[in-house]
N, C-alpha and C positions, 0 to 999 in steps of 0.2 A: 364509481369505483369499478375498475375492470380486471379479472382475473385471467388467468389463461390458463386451460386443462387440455393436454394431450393437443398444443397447438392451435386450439379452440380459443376466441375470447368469449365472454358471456357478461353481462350483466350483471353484477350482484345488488339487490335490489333491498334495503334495508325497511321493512313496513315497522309504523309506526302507530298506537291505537290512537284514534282520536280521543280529546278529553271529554269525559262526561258529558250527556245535555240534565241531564237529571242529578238533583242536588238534594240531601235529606234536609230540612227543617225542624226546627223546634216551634210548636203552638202556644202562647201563653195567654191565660185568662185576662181579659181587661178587667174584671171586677178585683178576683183574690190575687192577682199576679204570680199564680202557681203555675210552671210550665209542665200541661197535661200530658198533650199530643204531639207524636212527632210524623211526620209524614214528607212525601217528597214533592218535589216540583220541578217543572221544565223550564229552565233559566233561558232559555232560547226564548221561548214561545210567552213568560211573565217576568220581568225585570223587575218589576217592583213589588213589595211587599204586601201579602195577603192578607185579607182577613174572613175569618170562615165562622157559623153559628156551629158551637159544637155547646155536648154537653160535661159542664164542670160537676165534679162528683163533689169537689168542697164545697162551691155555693150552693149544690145541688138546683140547680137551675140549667137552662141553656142563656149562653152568654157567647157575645163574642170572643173569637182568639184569634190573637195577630200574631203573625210572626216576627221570633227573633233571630239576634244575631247568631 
């Protein structure tokens, strides 16, 4: 798209943000299926779904938690 000022043409240059690489998550218990934690991730850099030792205050244990949708 090209404008003209005072007989000048110039470029008008429309920037645009790129989308997110980073995406928030939900964490959920394997054992009580209570969704604890939430936290993010780099959807670039990990496509597929997580799973991380955290700790559950309901089982009162550490237990795995995967991620949901």
């Amino acid at each position: 798209m090209t404008n003209t000022f005072r007989g000048v043409s110039f470029f008008v240059r429309r920037h645009f943000m790129a989308a997110p690489k980073r995406k928030i998550i939900t964490l959920e218990c394997t054992e009580c299926k209570n969704r604890n934690y939430s936290s993010e991730k780099n959807t670039s850099a990990n496509a597929e779904r997580i799973e991380i030792m955290k700790f559950c205050p309901f089982c009162n244990k550490r237990t795995k938690h995967k991620e949901t949708k």
